[in-house]
C-alpha positions as CSV (number, residue, x, y, z in Angstrom):
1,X,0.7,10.1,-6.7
2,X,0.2,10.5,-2.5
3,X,0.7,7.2,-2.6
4,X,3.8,6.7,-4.5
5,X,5.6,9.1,-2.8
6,X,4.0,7.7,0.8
7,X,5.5,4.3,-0.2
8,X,8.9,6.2,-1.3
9,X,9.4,7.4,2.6
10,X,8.2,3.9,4.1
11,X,10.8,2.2,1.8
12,X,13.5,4.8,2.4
13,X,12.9,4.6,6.5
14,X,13.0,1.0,6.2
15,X,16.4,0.7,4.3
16,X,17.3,3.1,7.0
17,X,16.5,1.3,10.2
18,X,18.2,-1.3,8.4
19,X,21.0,0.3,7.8
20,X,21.4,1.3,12.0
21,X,21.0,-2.5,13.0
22,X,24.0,-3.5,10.5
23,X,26.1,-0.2,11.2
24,X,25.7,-0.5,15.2
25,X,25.8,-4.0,15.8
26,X,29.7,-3.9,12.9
27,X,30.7,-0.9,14.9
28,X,30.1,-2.4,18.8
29,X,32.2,-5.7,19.5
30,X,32.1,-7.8,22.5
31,X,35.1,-5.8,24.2
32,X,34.2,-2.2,24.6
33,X,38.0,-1.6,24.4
34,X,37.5,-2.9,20.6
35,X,34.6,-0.4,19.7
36,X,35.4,2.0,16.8
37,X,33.1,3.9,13.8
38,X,32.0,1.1,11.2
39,X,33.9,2.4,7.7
40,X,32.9,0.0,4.9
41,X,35.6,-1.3,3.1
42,X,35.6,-1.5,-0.9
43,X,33.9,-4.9,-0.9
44,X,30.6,-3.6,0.9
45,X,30.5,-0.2,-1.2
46,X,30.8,-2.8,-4.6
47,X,28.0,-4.7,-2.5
48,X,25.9,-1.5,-2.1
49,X,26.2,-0.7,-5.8
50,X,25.3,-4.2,-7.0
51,X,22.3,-4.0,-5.8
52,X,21.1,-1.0,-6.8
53,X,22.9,-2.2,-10.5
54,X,20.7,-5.4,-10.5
55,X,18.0,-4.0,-9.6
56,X,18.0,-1.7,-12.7
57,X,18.9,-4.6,-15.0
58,X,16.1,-6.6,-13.8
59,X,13.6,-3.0,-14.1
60,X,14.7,-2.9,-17.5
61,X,14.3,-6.4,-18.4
62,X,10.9,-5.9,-17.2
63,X,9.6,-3.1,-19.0
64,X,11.7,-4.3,-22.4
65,X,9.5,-7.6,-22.2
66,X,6.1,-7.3,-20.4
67,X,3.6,-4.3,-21.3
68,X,4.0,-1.3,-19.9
69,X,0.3,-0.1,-20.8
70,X,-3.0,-1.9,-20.2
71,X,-3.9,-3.7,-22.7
72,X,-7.6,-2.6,-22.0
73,X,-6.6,0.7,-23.0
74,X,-4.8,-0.2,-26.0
75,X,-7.7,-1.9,-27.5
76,X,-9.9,0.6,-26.5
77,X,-8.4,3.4,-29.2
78,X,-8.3,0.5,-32.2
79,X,-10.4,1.3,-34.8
80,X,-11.8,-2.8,-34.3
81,X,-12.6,-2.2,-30.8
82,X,-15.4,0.5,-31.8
83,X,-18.7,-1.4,-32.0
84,X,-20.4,0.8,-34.3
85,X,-17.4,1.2,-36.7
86,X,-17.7,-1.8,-39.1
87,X,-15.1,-0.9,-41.3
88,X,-15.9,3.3,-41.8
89,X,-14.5,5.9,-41.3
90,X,-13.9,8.5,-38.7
91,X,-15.6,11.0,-40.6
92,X,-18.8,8.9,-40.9
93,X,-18.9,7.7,-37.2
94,X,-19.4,11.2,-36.1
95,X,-22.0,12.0,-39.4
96,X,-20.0,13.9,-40.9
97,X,-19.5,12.8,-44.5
98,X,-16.2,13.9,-46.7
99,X,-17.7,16.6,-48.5
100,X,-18.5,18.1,-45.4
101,X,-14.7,17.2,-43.9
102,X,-13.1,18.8,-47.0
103,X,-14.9,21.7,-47.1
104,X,-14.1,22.4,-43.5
105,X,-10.5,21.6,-44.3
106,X,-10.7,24.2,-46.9
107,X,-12.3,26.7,-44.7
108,X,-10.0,26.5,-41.8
């Protein structure tokens, strides 16, 4: 979990040292008599918002089509995957028989 939220703050102080090169080098022009505050215009805030909508799409897409679990771990809770099961039950893999099952059902 360190290491998510590690890789959170490198990606959100890279998108913003990116964001000074573009802002700086908008809001400085060749004639210093020209240089103003950068203020995006409704084409560059759609632009902003794209991305971050394609980016979602293409999240989803992911998850909706490619496994979101291990497939290790899936086949390790089958019932096939246990070597010793051959077909009994849960009751028997642990030596308990169904007598013994129901009568603790009863009890508790």
């Amino acid at each position: 979990m360190i290491i998510f939220i590690a890789s959170l703050v490198v990606n959100v102080g890279m998108w913003f040292e990116r964001f000074v090169i573009v802002v700086t080098s908008l809001a400085n022009d060749f004639l210093p008599s020209s240089w103003g505050m950068f203020e995006p215009t409704w084409v560059d805030v759609m632009t902003f918002l794209g991305s971050f909508g394609l980016f979602m799409t293409f999240f989803l897409l992911f998850i909706r089509y490619l496994p979101v679990l291990a497939i290790a771990e899936l086949k390790a809770i089958m019932p096939a995957a246990d070597p010793h099961g051959h077909g009994h039950s849960y009751n028997e893999m642990t030596s308990e028989t169904d007598e013994q099952a129901k009568i603790s059902e009863e009890e508790g």
